[in-house]
N, CA, C and O of each residue as an XYZ file, in Angstrom:
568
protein
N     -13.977    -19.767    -34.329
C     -14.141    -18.741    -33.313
C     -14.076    -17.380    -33.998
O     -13.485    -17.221    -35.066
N     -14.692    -16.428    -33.357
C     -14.938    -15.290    -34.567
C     -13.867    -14.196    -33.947
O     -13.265    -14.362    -32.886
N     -13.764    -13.224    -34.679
C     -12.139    -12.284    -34.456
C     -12.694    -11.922    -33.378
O     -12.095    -12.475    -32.456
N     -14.136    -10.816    -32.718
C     -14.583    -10.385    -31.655
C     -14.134    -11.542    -30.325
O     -13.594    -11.126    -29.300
N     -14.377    -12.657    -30.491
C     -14.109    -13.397    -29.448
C     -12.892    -13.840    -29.108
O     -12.655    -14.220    -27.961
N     -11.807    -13.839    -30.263
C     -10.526    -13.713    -29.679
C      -9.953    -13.272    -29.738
O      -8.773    -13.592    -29.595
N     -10.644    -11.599    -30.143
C      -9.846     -9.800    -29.459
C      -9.920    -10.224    -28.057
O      -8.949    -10.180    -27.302
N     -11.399    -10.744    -27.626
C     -11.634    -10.067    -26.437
C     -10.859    -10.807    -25.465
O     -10.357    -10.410    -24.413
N     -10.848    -12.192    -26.114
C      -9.739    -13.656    -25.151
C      -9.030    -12.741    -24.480
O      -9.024    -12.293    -23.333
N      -8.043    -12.461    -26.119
C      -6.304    -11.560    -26.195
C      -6.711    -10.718    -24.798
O      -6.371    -11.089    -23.674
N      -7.486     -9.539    -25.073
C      -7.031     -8.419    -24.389
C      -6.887     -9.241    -22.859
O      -5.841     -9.196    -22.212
N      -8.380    -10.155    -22.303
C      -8.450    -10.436    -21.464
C      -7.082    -11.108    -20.434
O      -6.639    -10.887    -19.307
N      -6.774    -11.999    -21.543
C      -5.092    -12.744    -21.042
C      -3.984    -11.844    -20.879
O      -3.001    -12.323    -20.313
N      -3.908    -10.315    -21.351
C      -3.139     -9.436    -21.528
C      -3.091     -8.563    -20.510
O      -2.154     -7.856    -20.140
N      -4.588     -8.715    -19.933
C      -4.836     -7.910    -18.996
C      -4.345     -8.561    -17.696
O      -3.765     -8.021    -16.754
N      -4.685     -9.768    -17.845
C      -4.119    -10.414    -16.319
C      -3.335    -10.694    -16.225
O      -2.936    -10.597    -15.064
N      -2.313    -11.305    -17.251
C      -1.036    -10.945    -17.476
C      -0.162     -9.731    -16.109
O       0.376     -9.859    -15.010
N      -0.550     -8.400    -17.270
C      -0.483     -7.174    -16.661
C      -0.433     -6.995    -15.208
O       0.437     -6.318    -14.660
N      -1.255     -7.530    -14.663
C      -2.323     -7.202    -13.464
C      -1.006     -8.656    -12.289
O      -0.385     -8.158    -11.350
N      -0.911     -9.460    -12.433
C      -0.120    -10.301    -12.141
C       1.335    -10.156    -12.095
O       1.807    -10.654    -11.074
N       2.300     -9.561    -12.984
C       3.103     -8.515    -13.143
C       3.196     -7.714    -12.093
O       4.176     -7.852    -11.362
N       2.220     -6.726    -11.795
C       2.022     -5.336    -11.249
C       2.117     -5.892     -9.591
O       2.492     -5.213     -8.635
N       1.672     -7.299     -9.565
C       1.592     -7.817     -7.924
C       2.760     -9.051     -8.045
O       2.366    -10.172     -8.368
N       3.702     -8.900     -7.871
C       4.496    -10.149     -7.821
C       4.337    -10.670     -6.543
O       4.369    -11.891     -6.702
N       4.179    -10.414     -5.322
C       3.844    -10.534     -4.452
C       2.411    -10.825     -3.702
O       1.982    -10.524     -2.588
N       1.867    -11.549     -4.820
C       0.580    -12.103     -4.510
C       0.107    -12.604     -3.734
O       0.088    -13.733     -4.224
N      -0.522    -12.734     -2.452
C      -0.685    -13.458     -1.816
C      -0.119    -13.341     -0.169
O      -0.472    -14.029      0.788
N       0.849    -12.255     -0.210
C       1.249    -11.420      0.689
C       0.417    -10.497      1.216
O       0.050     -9.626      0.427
N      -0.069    -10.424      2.551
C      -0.660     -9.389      2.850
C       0.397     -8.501      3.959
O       1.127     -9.012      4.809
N       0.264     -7.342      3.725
C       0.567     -5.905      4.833
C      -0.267     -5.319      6.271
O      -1.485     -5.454      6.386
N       0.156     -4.991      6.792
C      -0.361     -4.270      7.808
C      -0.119     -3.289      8.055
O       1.109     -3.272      8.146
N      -0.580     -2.147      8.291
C      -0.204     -0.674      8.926
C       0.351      0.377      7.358
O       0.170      0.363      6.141
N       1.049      1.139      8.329
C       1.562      1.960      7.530
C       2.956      1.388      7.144
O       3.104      0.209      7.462
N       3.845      1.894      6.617
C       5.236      1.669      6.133
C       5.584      2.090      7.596
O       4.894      2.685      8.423
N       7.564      1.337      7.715
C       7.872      1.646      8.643
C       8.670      2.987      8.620
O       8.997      3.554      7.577
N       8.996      3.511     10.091
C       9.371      4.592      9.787
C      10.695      4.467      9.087
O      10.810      3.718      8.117
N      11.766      5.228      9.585
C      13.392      5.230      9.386
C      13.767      4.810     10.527
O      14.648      3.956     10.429
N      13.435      5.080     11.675
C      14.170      4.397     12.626
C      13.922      3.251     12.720
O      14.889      2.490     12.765
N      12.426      2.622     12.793
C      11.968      1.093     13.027
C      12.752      0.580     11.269
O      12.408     -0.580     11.040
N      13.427      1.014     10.389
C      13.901      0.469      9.500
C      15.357      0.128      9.965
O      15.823     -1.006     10.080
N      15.811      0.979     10.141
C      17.408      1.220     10.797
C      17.657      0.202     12.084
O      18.787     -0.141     12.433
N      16.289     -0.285     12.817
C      16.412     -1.438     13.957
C      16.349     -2.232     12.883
O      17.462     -2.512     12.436
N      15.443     -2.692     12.311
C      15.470     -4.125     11.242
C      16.301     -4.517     10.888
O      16.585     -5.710     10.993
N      17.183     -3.430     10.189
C      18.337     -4.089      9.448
C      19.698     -3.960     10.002
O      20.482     -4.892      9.824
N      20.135     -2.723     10.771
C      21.306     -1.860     11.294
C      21.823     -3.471     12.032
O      20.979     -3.868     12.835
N      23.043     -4.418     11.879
C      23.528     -5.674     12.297
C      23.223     -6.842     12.247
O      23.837     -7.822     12.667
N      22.014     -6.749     11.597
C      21.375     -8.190     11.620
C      21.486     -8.953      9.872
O      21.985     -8.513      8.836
N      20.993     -9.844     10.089
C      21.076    -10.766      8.846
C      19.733    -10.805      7.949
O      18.888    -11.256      8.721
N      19.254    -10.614      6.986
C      17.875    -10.611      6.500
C      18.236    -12.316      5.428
O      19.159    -12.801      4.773
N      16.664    -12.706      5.889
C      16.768    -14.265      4.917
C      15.313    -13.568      3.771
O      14.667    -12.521      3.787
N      15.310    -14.560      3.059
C      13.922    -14.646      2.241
C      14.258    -15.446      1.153
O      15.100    -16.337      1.257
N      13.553    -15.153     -0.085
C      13.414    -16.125     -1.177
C      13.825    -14.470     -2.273
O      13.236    -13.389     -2.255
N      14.791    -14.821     -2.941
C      14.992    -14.143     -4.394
C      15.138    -14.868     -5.509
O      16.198    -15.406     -5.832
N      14.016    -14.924     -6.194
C      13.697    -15.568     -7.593
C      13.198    -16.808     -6.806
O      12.392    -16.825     -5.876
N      13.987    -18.046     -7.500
C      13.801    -19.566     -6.988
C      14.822    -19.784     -5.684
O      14.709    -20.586     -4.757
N      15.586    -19.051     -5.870
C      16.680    -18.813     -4.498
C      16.465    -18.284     -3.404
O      15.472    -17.557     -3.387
N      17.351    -18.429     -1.938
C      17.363    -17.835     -0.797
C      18.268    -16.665     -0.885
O      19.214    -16.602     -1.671
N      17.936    -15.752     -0.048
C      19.102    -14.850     -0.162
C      19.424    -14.443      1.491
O      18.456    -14.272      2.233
N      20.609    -14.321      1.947
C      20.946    -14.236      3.100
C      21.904    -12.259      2.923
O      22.863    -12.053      2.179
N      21.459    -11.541      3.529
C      21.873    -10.004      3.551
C      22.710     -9.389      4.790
O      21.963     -8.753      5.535
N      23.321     -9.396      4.982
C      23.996     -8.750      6.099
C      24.338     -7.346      6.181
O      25.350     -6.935      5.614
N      23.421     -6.412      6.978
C      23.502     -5.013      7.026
C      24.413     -4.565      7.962
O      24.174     -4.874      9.130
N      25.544     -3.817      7.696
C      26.492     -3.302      8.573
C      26.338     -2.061      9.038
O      26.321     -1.192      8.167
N      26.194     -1.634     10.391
C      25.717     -0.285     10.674
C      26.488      1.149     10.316
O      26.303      2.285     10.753
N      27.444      0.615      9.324
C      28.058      1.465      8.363
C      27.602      2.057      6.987
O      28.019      2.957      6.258
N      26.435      1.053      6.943
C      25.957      1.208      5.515
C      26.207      0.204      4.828
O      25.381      0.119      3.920
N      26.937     -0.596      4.812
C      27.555     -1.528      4.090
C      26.972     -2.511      3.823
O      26.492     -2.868      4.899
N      26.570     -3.494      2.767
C      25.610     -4.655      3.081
C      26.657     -6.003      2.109
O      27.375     -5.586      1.200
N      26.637     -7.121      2.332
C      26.677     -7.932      1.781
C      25.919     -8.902      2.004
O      25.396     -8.960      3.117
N      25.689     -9.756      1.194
C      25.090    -11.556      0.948
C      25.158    -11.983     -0.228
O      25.683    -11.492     -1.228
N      24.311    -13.417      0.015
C      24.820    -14.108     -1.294
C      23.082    -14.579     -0.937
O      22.392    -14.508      0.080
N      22.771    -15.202     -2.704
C      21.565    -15.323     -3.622
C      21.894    -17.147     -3.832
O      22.809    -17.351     -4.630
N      21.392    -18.161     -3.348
C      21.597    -19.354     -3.102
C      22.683    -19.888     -2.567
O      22.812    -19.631     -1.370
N      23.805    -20.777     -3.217
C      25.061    -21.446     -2.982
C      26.125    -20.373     -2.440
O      26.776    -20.230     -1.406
N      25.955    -19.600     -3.814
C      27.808    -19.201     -4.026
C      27.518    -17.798     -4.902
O      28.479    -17.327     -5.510
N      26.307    -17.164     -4.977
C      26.401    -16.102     -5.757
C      26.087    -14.733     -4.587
O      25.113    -14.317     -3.959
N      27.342    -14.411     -4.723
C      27.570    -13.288     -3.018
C      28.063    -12.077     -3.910
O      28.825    -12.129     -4.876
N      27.465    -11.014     -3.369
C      27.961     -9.663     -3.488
C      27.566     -8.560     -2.437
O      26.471     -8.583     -1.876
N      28.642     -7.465     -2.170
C      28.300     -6.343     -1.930
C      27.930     -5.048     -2.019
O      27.750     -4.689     -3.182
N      27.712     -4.023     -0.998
C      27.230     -2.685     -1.657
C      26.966     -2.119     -0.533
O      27.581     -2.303      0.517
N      25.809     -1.227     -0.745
C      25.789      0.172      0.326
C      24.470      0.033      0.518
O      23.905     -0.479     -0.449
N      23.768      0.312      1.437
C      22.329      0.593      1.932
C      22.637      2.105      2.550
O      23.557      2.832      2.925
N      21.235      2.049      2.385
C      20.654      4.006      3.076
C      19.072      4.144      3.405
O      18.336      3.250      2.987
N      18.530      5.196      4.116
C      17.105      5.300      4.374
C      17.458      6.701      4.143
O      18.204      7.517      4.684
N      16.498      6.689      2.952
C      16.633      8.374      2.753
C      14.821      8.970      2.803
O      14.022      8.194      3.327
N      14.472      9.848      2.444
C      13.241     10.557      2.760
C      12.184      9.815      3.636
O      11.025      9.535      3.328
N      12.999      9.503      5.061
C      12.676      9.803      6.077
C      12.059      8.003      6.778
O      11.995      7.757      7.982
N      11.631      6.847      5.495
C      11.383      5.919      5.351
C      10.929      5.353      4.403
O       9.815      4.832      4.357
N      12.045      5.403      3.205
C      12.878      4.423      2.107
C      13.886      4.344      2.242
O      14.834      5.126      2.177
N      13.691      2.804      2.565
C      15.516      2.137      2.404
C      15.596      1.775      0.778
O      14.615      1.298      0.207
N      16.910      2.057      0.047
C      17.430      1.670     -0.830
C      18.581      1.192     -0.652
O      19.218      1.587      0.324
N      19.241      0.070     -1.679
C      20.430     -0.580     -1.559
C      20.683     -0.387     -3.132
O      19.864     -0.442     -4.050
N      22.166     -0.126     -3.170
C      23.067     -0.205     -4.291
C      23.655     -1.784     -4.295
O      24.280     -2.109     -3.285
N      23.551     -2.451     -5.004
C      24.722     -3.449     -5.039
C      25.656     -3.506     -5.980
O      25.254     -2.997     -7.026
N      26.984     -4.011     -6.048
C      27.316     -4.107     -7.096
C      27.133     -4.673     -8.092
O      27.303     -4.135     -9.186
N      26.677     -6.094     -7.915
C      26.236     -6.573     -8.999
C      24.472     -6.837     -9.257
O      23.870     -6.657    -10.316
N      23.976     -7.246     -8.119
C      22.603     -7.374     -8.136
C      22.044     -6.712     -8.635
O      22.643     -5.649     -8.794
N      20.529     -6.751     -9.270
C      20.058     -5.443     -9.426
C      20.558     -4.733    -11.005
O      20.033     -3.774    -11.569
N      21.527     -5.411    -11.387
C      22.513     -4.625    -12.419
C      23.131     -3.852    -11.754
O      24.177     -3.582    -12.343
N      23.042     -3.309    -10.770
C      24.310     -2.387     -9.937
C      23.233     -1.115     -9.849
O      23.712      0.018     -9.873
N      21.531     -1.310     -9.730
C      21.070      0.265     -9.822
C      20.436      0.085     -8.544
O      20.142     -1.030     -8.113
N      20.174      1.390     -7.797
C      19.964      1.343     -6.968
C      18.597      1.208     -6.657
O      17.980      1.967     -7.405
N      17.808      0.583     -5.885
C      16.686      0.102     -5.933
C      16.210      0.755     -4.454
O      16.958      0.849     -3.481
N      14.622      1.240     -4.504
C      14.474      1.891     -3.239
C      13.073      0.967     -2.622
O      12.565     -0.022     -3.149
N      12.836      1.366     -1.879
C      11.607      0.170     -1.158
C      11.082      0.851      0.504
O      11.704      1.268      1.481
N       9.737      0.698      0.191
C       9.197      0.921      1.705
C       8.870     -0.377      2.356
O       8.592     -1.454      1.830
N       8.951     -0.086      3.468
C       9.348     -1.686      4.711
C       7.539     -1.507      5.347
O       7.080     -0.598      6.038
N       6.747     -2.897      4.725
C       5.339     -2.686      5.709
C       5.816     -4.271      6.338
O       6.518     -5.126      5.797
N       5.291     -4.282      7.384
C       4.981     -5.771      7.966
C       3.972     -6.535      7.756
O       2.888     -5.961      7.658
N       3.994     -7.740      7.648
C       3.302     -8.924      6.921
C       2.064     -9.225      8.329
O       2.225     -9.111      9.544
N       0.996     -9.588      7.622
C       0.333    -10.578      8.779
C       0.548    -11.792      9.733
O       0.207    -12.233     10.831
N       1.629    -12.170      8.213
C       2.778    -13.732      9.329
C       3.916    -12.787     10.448
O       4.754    -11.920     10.203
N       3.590    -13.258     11.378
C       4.764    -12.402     12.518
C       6.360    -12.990     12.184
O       6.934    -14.029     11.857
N       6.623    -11.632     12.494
C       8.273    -11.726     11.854
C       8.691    -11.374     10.190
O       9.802    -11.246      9.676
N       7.793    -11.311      9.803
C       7.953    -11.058      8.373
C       7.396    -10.055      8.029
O       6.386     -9.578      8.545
N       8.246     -9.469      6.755
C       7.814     -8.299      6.318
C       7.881     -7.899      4.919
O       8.176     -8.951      4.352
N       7.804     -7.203      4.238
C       7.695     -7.232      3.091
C       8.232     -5.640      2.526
O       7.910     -4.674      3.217
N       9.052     -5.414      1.261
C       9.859     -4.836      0.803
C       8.735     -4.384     -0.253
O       8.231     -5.243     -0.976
N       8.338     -3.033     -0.346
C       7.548     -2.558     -1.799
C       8.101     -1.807     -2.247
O       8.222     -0.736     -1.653
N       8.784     -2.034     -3.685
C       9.521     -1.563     -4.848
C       8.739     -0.022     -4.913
O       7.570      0.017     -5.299
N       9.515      1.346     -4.478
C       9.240      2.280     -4.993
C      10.078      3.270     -6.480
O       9.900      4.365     -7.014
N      10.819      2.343     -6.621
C      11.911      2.757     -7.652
C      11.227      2.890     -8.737
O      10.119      2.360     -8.816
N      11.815      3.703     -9.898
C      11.070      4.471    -10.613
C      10.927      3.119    -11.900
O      10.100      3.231    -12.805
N      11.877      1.864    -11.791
C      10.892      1.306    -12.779
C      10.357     -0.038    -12.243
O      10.209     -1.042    -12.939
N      10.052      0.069    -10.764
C       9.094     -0.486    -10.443
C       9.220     -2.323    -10.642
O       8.497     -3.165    -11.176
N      10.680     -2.372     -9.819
C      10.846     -3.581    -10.139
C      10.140     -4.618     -8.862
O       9.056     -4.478     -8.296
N      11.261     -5.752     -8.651
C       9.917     -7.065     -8.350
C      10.306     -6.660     -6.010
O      11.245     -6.219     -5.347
N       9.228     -7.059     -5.790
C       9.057     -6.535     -4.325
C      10.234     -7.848     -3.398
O      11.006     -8.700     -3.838
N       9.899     -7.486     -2.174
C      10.854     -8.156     -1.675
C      10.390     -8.859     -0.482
O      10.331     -8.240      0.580
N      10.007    -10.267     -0.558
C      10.011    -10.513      1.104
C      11.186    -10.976      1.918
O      12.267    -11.471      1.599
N      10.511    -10.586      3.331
C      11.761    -11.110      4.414
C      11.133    -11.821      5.120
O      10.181    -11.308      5.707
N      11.429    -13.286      5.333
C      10.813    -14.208      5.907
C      11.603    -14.012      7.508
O      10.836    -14.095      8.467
N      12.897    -13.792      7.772
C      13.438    -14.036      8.972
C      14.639    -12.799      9.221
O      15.314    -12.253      8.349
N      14.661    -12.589     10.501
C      15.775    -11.615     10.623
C      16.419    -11.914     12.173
O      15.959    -11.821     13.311
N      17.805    -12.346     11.570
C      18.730    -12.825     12.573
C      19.729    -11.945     13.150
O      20.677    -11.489     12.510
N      19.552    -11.773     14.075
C      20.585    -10.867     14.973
C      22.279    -10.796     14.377
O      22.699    -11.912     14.070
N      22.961    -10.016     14.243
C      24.200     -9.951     13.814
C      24.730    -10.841     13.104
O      23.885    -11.701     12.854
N      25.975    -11.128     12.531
C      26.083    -11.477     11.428
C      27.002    -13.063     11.457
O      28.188    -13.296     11.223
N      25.773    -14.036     11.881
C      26.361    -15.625     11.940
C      26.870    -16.143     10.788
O      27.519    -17.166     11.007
N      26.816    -15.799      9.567
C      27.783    -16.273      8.444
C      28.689    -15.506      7.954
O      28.862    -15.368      6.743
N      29.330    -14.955      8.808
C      30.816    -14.285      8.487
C      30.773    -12.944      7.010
O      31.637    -12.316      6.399
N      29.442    -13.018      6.968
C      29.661    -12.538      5.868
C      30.612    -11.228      5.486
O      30.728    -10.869      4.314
């Protein structure tokens, strides 16, 4: 195979690579605009958020204090602070998740009803977030 043809492989696999990366959330579609701050502050302000983090579930419990805890499959639970700041981005601090940095995200809604989807606006643009279900106040004690 000659070097031209497997520069061009390389770049090609590098590129989609890249490009695959940039969408972790493939296959997810949005609707509308982002939500505001208030339709964010109903979403989360007492209720429970489910979804998938990594190969795991993660169960979130937003306290209308700010306060959030859950746990990331079995037994890996932590807490922290949520906020909606410029007007509609929610970010959450956790303590341990995340490495402990604070991660910010605009809230669009999914085409599947009830679900919605979390887009990483943080400055290094980490992995997005879906929410498959959101349960009224907080049934696992968390």
């Amino acid at each position: 195979m000659s070097v031209l043809i497997r520069s061009t492989r390389m770049l090609l696999t590098i590129s989609l690579a890249a490009l695959i990366a940039a969408c972790p959330a493939l296959g997810v579609k949005t609707e509308g605009a982002a939500l505001s701050g208030g339709a964010i502050r109903n979403l989360l302000d007492n209720n429970t958020l489910q979804g998938p983090q990594g190969r795991e579930m993660y169960d979130w419990y937003y306290q209308p204090d700010g306060a959030i805890t859950g746990v990331i499959g079995a037994s890996n639970d932590d807490s922290g602070t949520w906020l909606i700041k410029d007007s509609n981005v929610y970010c959450h601090t956790w303590d341990q998740y995340f490495d402990g940095v604070q991660e910010c995200y605009k809230i669009f809604k999914t085409t599947d009803p009830g679900r919605y989807l979390m887009v990483n606006v943080s400055a290094d643009r980490g992995e997005n977030i879906e929410i498959w279900k959101v349960i009224p106040g907080n049934p696992y004690k968390m």
